[in-house]
C-alpha positions as a Python dict, from the first residue, in 0.01 Angstrom:
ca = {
    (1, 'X'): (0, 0, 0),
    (2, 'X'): (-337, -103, 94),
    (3, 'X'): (-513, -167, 428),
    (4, 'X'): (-550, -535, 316),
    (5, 'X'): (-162, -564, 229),
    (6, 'X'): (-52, -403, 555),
    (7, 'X'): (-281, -640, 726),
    (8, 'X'): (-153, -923, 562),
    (9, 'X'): (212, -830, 602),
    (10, 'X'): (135, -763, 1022),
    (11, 'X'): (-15, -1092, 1046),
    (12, 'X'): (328, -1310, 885),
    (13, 'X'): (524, -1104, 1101),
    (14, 'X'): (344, -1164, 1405),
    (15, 'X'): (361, -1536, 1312),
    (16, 'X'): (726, -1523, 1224),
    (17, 'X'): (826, -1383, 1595),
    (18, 'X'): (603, -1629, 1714),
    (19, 'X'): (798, -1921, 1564),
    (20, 'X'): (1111, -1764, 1642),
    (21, 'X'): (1056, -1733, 1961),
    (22, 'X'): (912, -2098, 2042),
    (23, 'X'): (1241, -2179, 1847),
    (24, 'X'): (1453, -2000, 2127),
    (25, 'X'): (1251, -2099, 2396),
    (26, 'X'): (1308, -2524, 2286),
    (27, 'X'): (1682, -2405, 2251),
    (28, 'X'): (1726, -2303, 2662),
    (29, 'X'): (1513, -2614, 2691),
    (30, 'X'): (1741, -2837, 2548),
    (31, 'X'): (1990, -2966, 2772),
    (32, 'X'): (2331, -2749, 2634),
    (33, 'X'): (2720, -2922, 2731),
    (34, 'X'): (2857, -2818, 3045),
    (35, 'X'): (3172, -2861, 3175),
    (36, 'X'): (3182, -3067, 3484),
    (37, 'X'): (3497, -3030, 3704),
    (38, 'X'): (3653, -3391, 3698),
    (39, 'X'): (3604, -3615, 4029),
    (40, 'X'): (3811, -3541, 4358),
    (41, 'X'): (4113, -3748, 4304),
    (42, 'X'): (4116, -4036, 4577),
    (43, 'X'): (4278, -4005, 4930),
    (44, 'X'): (4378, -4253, 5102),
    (45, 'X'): (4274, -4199, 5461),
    (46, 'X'): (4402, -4469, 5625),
    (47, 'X'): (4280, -4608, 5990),
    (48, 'X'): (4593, -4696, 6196),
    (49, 'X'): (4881, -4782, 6002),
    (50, 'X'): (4993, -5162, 5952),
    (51, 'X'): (5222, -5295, 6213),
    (52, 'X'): (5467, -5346, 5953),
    (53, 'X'): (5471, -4959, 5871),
    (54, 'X'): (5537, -4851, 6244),
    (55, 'X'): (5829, -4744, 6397),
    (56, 'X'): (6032, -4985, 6631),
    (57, 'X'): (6273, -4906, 6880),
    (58, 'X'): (6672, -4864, 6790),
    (59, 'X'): (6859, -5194, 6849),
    (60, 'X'): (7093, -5157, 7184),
    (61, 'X'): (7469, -5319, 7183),
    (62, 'X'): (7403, -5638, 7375),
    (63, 'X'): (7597, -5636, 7754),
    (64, 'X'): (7763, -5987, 7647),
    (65, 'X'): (8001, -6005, 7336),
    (66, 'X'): (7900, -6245, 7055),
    (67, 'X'): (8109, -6555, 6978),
    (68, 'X'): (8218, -6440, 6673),
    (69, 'X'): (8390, -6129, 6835),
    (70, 'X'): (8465, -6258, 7158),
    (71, 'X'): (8871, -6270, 7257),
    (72, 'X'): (8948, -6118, 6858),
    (73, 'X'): (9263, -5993, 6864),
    (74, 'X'): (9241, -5557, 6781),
    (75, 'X'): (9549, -5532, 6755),
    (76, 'X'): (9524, -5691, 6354),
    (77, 'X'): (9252, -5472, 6115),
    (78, 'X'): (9215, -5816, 5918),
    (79, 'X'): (9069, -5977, 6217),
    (80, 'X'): (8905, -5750, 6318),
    (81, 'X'): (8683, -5659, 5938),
    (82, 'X'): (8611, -6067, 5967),
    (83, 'X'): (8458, -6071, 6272),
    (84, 'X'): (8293, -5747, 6249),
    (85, 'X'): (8129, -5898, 5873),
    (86, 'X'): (8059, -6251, 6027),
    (87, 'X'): (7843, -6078, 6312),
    (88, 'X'): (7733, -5818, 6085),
    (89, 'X'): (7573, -6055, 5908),
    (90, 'X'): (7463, -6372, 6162),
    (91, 'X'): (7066, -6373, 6225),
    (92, 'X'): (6821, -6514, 6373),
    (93, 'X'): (6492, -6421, 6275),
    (94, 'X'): (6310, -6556, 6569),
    (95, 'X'): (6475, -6359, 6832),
    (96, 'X'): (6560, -6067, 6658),
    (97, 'X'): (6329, -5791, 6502),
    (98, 'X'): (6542, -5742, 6210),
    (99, 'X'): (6887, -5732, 6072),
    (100, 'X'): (6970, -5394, 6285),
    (101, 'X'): (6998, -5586, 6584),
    (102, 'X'): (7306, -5831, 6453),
    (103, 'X'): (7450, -5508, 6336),
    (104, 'X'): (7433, -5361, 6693),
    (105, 'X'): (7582, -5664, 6834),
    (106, 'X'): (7896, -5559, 6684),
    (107, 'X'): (7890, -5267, 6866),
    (108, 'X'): (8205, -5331, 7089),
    (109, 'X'): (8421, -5324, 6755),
    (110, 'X'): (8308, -5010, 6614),
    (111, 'X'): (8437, -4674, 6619),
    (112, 'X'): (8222, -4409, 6852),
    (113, 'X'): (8110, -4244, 6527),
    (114, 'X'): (7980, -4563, 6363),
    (115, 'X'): (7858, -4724, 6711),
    (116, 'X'): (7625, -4397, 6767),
    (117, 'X'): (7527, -4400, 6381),
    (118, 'X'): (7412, -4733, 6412),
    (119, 'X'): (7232, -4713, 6704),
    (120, 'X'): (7077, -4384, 6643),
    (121, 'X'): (6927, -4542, 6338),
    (122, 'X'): (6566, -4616, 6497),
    (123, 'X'): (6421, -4887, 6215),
    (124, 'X'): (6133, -4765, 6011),
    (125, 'X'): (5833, -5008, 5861),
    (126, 'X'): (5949, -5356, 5743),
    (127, 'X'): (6303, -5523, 5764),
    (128, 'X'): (6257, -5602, 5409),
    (129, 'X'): (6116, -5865, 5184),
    (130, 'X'): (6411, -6133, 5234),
    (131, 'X'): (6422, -6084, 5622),
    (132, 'X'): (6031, -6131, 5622),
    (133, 'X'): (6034, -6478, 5411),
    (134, 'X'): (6308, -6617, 5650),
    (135, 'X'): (6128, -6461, 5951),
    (136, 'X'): (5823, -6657, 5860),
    (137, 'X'): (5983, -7034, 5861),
    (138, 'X'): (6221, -6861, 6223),
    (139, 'X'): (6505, -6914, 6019),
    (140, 'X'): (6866, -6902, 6181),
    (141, 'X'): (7113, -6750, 5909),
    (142, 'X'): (7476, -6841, 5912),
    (143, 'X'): (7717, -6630, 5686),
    (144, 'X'): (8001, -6724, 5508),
    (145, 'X'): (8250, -6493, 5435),
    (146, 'X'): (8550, -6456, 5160),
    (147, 'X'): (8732, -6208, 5116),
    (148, 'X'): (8750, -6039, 4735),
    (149, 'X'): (8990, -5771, 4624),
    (150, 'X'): (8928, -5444, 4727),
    (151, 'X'): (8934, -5229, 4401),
    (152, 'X'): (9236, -5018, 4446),
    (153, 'X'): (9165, -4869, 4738),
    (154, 'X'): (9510, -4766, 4952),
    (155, 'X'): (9563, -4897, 5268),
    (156, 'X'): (9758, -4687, 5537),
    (157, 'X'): (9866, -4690, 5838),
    (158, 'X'): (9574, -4577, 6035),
    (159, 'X'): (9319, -4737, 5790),
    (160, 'X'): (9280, -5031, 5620),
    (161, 'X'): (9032, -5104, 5337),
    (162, 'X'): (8871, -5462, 5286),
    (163, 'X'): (8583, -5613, 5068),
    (164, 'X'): (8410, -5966, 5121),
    (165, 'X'): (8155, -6188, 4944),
    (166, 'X'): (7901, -6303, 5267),
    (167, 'X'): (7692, -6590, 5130),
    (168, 'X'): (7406, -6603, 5382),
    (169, 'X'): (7222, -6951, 5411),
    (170, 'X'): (6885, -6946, 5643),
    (171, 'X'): (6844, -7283, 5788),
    (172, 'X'): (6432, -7305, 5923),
    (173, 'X'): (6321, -7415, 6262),
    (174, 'X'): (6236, -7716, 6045),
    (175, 'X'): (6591, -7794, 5999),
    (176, 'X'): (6537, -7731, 5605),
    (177, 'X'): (6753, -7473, 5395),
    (178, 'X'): (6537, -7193, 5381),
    (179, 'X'): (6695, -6968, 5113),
    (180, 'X'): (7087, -6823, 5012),
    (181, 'X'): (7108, -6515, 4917),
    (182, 'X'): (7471, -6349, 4801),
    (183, 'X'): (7615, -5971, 4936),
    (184, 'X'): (7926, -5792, 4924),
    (185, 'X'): (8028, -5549, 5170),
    (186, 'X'): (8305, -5280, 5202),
    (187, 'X'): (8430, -5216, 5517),
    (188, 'X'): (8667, -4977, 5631),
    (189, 'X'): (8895, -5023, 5997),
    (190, 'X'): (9069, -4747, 6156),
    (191, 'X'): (9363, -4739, 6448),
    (192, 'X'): (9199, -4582, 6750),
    (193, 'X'): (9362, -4571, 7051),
    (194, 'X'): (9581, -4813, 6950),
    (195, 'X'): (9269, -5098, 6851),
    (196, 'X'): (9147, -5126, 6534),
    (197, 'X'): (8778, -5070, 6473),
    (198, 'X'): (8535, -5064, 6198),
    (199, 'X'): (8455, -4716, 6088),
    (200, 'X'): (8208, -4768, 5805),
    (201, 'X'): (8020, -5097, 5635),
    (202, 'X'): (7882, -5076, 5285),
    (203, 'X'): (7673, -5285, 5136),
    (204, 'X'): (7754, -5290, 4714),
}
């Protein structure tokens, strides 16, 4: 090979590593894909809670019987379920902070067990939804109560099994029906000490 090739054959290599390497250095130029870890998903850091999230204190049994259980005879179970239900379910929305309180106002006609259960039960965030609507217009609520068959269950004769229908009807300060709204409710009455009292309410 001649001096002239070999000099002509230097020279297109030293061009060729040239290009190549102004071809690598516009690739690491380039902007190349990365993977970017995806955004923080959101907290929610709340400030103080709404009032309608906070705890509130447990109801207490009221010192002074309610009408609707006051002189009810417990010596009969029957009697003693109706009363029990019609107190159960009595409210009024601008006294009370929420349907708890009616049920502690029962108080004197439930079992030890049930009494502390209820009672113990300290009421967490709203009353709920239908509570809330009546609340707003101070609604008094008047129940009214029929009894419906109670599904087979056996009576004996130390407990006695019964079921009503309670029709609720919220009556505003305004005088003006409010709402209805339709529950039924188990209820269970044991002998204790020779009186019958509610041992358990269910709401179905």
């Amino acid at each position: 090979m001649t001096a002239a090739r070999k000099a002509a054959i230097a020279a297109a290599l030293l061009v060729a590593v040239g290009l190549a390497a102004g071809c690598s250095s516009t690739d690491t130029a380039a902007p190349s894909p990365t993977t970017t870890a995806g955004a923080p998903a959101r907290q929610w850091t709340p400030g103080a809670a709404p009032s309608a999230t906070q705890n509130r204190p447990p109801a207490t049994t009221p010192a002074q019987v309610p009408d609707t259980l006051a002189g009810v005879d417990d010596s009969d179970p029957v009697a003693v379920a109706d009363a029990v239900v019609t107190t159960w379910f009595t409210w009024n929305t601008a006294v009370d902070d929420g349907p708890n309180d009616a049920a502690a106002r029962t108080g004197a006609a439930l079992t030890d067990r049930f009494r502390e259960q209820i009672l113990a039960t300290t009421p967490t965030g709203s009353p709920g939804g239908q509570w809330l609507e009546w609340a707003a217009v101070d609604a008094q609520v008047w129940p009214t109560v029929s009894n419906v068959p109670n599904q087979g269950a056996v009576d004996t004769a130390s407990a006695v099994h019964r079921m009503y229908q309670v029709e609720q009807t919220a009556i505003a300060a305004d005088g003006s029906v409010a709402g209805v709204d339709t529950v039924q409710v188990a209820v269970l009455v044991v002998g204790d000490d020779g009186r019958w009292k509610v041992d358990a309410m269910q709401q179905l």
